[in-house]
N, C-alpha and C positions, 0 to 999 in steps of 0.2 A: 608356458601359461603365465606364470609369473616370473617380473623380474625382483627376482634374491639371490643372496649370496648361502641359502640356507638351504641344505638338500630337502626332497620332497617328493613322494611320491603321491601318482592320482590312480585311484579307483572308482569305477563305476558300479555303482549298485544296479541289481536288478529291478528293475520297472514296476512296481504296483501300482495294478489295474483295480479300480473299483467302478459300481457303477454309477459312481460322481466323476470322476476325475482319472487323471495315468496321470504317477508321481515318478520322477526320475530325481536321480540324487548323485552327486561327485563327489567324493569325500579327498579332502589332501591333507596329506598324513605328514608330520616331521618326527623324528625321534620315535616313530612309533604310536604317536597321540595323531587323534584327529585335531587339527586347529583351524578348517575350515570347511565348511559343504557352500556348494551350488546345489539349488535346489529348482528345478522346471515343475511346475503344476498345471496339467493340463485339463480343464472343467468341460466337461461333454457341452454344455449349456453355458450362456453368457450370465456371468457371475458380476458383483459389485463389486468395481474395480477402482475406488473413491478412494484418493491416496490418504485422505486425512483420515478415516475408518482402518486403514491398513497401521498408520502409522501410533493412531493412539491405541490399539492392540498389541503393538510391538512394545511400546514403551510398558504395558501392564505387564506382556511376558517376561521383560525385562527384570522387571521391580519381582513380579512371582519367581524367578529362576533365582535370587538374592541380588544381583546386579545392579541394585536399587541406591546406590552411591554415583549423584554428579551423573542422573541422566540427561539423554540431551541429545534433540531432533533439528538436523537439517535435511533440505530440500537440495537435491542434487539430481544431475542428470548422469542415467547409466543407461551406455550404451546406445546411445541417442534418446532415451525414452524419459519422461519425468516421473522423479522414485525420489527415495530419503534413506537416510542412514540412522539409527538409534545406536548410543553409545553408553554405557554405565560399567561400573565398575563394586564390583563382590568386595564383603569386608578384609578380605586377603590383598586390594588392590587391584586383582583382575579383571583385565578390562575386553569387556566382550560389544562386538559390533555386530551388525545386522540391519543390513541393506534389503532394500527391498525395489521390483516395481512391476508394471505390466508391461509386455509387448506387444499388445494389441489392441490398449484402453482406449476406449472412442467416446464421446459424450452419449448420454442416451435422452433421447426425446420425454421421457418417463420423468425427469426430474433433476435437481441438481446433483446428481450423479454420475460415475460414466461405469462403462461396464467391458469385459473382456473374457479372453477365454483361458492365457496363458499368465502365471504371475511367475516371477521369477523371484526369489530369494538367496542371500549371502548370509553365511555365519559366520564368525570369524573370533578367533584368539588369537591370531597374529599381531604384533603389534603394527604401530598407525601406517607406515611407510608401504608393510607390505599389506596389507587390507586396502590402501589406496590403491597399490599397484595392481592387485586383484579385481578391486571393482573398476578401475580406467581401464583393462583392457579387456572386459568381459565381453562376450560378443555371442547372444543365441539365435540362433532361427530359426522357424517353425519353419520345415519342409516337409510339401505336402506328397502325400502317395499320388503317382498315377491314378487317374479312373483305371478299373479291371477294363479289358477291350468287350467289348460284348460278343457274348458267344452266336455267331452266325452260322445256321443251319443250312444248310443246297438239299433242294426236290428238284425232280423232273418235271417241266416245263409244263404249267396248264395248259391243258389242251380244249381248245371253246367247242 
């Protein structure tokens, strides 16, 4: 998944369903710590998927989580999709990222908006090299269930 020279393993969390959304989570662990999640949100309904709304969010959770040292938003493309990365750093110098974007955000007629169904999210304590390497080869895709076949019933032949 990543290229490091730094052991790593991935876990999958279990799926919480609500009736907004099914959240899925990856957790990669080094040493025992977590130092990064992939995060999939999947919104039953088409949600605001306005990257500048996404992004001055991140920066406030940023600054709320203490990470509030030398923040700072760019615009980057992950995984073909247009998203951004926020970076700061806690007064211990810890420096935390968090990417973000959508895989399905479409403009919406409604306004200067656009809107989606799937956002995708990166955390990350790794330092820059591997958080780069993390988000250049991220790669998700919404695969959709088959339709159920429909259940077809046989009678014997109307008789006129």
């Amino acid at each position: 998944m990543i290229n490091t020279t730094l052991n790593y393993t991935v876990k999958l969390e279990q799926p919480i369903e609500t009736p907004v959304n099914s959240f899925y989570q990856i957790l990669l662990n080094t040493y025992n710590y977590t130092l990064a999640k992939v995060q999939v949100e999947e919104y039953k309904n088409l949600s605001d998927s306005s990257l500048d709304v996404g992004k001055t969010i991140f920066e406030l959770s940023m600054a709320n989580q203490g990470f509030n040292k030398n923040i700072s938003a760019q615009n980057i493309i992950i995984d073909g999709n247009k998203g951004f990365v926020v970076t700061g750093m806690n007064p211990k110098n810890l420096r935390l990222w968090q990417a973000y974007y959508w895989l399905d955000s479409t403009d919406c007629e409604c306004g200067p908006v656009s809107v989606g169904k799937t956002e995708i999210g990166i955390i990350s304590l790794y330092p820059l090299n591997v958080t780069r390497n993390l988000i250049n080869s991220l790669h998700v895709e919404n695969i959709k269930q088959p339709a159920k076949p429909k259940t077809l019933t046989f009678g014997p032949p109307k008789m006129s």
